[in-house]
Every structure is written in structure tokens, then in C-alpha cells.
N, C-alpha and C positions, 0 to 999 in steps of 0.2 A: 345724184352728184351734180353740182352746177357746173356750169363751163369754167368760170374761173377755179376751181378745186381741180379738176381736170387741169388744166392748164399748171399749176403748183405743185400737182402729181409728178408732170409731166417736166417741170423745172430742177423738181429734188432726184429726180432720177438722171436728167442728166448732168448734174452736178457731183453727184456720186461716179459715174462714168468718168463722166472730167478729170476726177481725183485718182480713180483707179490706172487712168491711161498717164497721169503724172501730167496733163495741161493746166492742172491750177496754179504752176507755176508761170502762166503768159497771163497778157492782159485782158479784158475782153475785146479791145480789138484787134491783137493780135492774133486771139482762140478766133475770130471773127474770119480772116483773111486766112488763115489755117484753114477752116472748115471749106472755104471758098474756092481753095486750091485746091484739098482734096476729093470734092467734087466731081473734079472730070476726071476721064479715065488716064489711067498712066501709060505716058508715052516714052518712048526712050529719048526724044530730045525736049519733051517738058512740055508743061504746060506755059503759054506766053502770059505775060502781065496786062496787057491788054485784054485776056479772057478773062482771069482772076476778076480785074475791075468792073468787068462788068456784070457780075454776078450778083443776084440780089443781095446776099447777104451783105453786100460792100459796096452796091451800089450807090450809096447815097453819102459814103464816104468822103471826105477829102479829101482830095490828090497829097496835099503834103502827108497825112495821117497815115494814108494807106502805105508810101512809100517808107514811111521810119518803120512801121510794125514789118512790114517786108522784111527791110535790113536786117529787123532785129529777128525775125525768125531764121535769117540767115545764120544771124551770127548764133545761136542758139542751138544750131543744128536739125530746125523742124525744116526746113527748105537748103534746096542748093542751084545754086547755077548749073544750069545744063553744058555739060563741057561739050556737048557736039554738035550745037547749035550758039548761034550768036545771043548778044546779048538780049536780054528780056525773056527768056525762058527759064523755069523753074520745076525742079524736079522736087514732090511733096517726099519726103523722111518721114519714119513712123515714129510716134513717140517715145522718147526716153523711157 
């Protein structure tokens, strides 16, 4: 098997995953900044946005881009603000 078929293998499986966890409902850069959040370990006052951004996955993002997909995973219910910490923290929610 060559590396790109491997690689296609390894694209339709997680696309089926995607679908069964209900994110083919987000963008891909918001499934992007999702992934990126749920990375680190959960903490009870969040993960900060400043670590989000600098994750590879989002690394090379745009500040403005990063911040609307943020928003909207807010508004969506996959993120929430940490109420017990100041602003810029975020607590990752499990999919719908």
C-alpha cells in the first residue's frame, strides 16, 4: 500500500468518526481549533487561548479566523468560557 492510500485510509476514517461524533456539522476550521482545544488536559478553569493558538494544528492560522471560529464554537455549545477564571480561558464540551 503506498503512503498516499495510507494517508486516504486514514482521511475516510476519520471523516466517518467526524460524522458519528456529529462535527460535520462545524467548519474545517472550526473542527480545527476544536481539535486544538481538546488536546490539552482538562482543567477546571480552562484551557487559555493563548495555548489554543499556539498549537500546531492552528498555528499558522489567522488571528482574525481563529477568533470567529472560537466564537462560533462558543456559540454552538463545543466550548465555554471558564467561569472561574478571567477572560481568555475555555473549557472544551463534548460533542452534540
Amino acid at each position: 500500500m503506498s503512503d498516499i492510500s495510507k494517508l486516504t485510509e486514514l482521511r475516510n476514517l476519520m471523516l466517518d468518526m467526524e460524522s458519528s461524533m456529529g462535527l460535520q456539522e462545524l467548519s474545517t476550521v472550526e473542527r480545527d481549533v476544536y481539535y486544538a482545544a481538546s488536546d490539552f488536559p482538562d482543567t477546571s478553569d480552562g484551557v487559555r487561548t493563548n495555548t489554543i493558538r499556539a498549537h500546531a494544528i492552528v498555528a499558522s492560522m489567522s488571528r482574525p479566523t481563529f477568533f470567529r471560529a472560537l466564537k462560533s464554537l462558543v456559540g454552538k455549545g463545543y466550548l465555554e468560557q471558564s467561569g472561574s477564571a478571567s477572560r481568555g480561558r475555555y473549557l472544551v464540551k463534548a460533542p452534540k
